[in-house]
C-alpha positions in Angstrom: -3.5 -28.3 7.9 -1.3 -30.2 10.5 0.4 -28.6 12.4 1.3 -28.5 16.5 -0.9 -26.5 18.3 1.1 -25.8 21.4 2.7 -28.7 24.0 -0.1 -29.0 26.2 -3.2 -28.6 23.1 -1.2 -31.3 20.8 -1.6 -31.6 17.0 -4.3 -29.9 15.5 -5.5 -31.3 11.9 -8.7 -31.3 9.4 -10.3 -33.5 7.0 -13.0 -33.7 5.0 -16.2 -34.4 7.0 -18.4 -37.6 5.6 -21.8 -36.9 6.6 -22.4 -40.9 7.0 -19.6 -41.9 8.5 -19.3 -38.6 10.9 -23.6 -38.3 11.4 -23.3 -39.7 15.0 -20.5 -37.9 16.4 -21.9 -34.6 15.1 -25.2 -35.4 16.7 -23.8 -35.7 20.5 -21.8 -32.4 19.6 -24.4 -30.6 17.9 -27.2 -31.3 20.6 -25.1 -31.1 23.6 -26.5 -28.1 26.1 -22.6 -26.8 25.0 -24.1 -25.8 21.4 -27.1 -24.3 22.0 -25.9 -21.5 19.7 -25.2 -24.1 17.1 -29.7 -24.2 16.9 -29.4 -28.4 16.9 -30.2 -28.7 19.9 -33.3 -31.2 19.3 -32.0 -32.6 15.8 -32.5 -36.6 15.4 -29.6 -38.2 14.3 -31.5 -38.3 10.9 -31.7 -34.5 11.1 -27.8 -34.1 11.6 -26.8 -36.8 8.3 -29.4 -34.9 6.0 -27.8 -31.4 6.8 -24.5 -32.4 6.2 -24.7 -34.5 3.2 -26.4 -31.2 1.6 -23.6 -29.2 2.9 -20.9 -31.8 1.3 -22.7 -31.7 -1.6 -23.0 -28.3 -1.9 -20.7 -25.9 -4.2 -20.3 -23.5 -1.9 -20.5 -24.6 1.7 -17.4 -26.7 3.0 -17.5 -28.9 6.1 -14.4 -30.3 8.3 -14.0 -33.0 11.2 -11.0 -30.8 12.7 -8.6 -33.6 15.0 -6.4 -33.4 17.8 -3.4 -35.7 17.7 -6.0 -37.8 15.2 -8.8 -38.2 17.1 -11.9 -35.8 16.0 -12.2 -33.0 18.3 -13.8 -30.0 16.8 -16.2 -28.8 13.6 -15.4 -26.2 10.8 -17.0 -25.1 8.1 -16.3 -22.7 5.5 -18.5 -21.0 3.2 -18.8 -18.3 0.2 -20.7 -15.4 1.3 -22.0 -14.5 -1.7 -24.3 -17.8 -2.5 -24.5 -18.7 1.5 -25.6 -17.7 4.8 -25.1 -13.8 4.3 -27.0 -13.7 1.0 -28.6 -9.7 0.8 -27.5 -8.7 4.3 -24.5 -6.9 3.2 -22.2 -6.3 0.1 -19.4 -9.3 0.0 -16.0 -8.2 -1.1 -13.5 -10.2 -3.4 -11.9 -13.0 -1.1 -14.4 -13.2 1.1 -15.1 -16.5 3.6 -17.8 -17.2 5.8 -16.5 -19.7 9.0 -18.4 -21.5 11.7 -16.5 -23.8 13.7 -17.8 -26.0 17.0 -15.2 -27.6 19.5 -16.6 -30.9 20.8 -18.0 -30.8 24.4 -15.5 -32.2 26.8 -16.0 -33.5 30.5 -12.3 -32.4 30.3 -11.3 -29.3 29.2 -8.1 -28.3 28.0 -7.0 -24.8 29.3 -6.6 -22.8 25.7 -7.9 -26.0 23.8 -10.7 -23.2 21.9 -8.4 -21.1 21.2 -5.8 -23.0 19.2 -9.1 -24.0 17.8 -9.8 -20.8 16.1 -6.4 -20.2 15.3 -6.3 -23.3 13.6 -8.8 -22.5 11.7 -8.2 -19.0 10.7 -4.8 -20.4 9.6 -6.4 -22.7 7.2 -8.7 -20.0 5.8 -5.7 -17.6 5.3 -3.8 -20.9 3.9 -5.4 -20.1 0.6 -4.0 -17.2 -0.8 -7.4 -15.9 -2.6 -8.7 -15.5 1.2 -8.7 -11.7 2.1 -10.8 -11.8 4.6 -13.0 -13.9 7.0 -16.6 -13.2 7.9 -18.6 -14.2 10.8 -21.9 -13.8 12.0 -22.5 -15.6 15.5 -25.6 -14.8 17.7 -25.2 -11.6 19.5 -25.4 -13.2 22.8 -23.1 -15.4 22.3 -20.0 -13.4 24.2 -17.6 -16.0 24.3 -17.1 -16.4 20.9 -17.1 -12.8 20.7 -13.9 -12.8 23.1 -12.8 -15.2 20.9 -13.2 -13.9 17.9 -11.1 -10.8 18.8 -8.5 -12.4 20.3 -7.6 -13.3 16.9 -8.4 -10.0 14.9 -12.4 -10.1 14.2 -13.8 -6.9 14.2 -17.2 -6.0 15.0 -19.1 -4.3 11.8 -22.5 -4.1 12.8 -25.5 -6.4 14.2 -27.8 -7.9 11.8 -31.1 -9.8 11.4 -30.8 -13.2 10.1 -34.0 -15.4 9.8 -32.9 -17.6 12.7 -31.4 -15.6 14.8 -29.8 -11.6 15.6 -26.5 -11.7 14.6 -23.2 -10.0 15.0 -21.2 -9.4 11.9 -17.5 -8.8 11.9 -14.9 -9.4 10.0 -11.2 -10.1 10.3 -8.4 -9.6 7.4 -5.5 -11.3 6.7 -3.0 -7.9 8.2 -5.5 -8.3 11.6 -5.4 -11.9 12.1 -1.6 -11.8 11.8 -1.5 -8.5 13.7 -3.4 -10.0 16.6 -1.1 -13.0 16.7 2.0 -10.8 16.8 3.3 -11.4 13.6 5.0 -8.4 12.0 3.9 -7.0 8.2 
């Protein structure tokens, strides 16, 4: 995915994340007061390399160092719901993706920065053709990303109980996530 996000947002691009090479930039983001949803929030720099070399090295979790115009500005990871965070808490459908993403804290914003963030994203998800539909599960407190997450066709299925947290599952197909951004079927 490179592609340009709008004039004022600039080019918005992933790689691969190296858990060695990208440990220390993770930690400022994941501990910043910004990503208290993101449960880091007193990780040691130690902390942050060992939970993402196990997520690189695992088969079914999937992280990215997502850039704008090159320079790392935001987090994304993809996942298969069936082995991964959602395990028994409900019933997974062919071409489903789990997504968490984290835009890096910023003393200066960028009016609609986030949400060519998520875009992004979801356009990189729905890039592969076996994705039918994306799942998410942020804290139920967390509103913003709930706005979010509709703005771009998430719908709300239900709350759930995860073992870290109270959770708000929704899910968003292809048909929404291009019906949200306008695009006709």
């Amino acid at each position: 995915m490179s592609r340009p996000a709008g004039d004022s947002v600039g080019t918005l691009g992933l790689r691969p994340l190296d858990p060695l090479r990208d440990a220390e930039l993770l930690h400022s983001w994941v501990t910043h007061p910004k990503a208290a949803y993101w449960m880091m929030q007193d990780a040691r720099l130690q902390d942050v390399e060992r939970e993402y070399m196990a997520v690189t090295a695992a088969e079914h979790h999937h992280a990215f160092i997502g850039l704008r115009d090159g320079v790392p500005a935001f987090l994304m990871e993809s996942y298969d719901p069936r082995y991964v965070e959602l395990v028994g808490l409900y019933e997974p459908e062919p071409g489903d993706v789990g997504m968490h993403f984290l835009v890096a804290p910023t003393d200066r914003p960028v009016h609609g920065f986030t949400r060519a963030v998520i875009t992004a994203v979801m356009d990189s998800l729905f890039a592969d053709p076996r994705t039918r539909r994306v799942v998410v599960e942020p804290d139920v407190g967390n509103r913003a990303v709930h706005a979010l997450n509709e703005i771009v066709g998430f719908v709300p299925a239900r709350e759930i109980q995860k073992p870290e947290k109270r959770a708000l599952l929704s899910f968003c197909t292809r048909e929404d996530f291009l019906a949200a951004r306008g695009v006709a079927l």
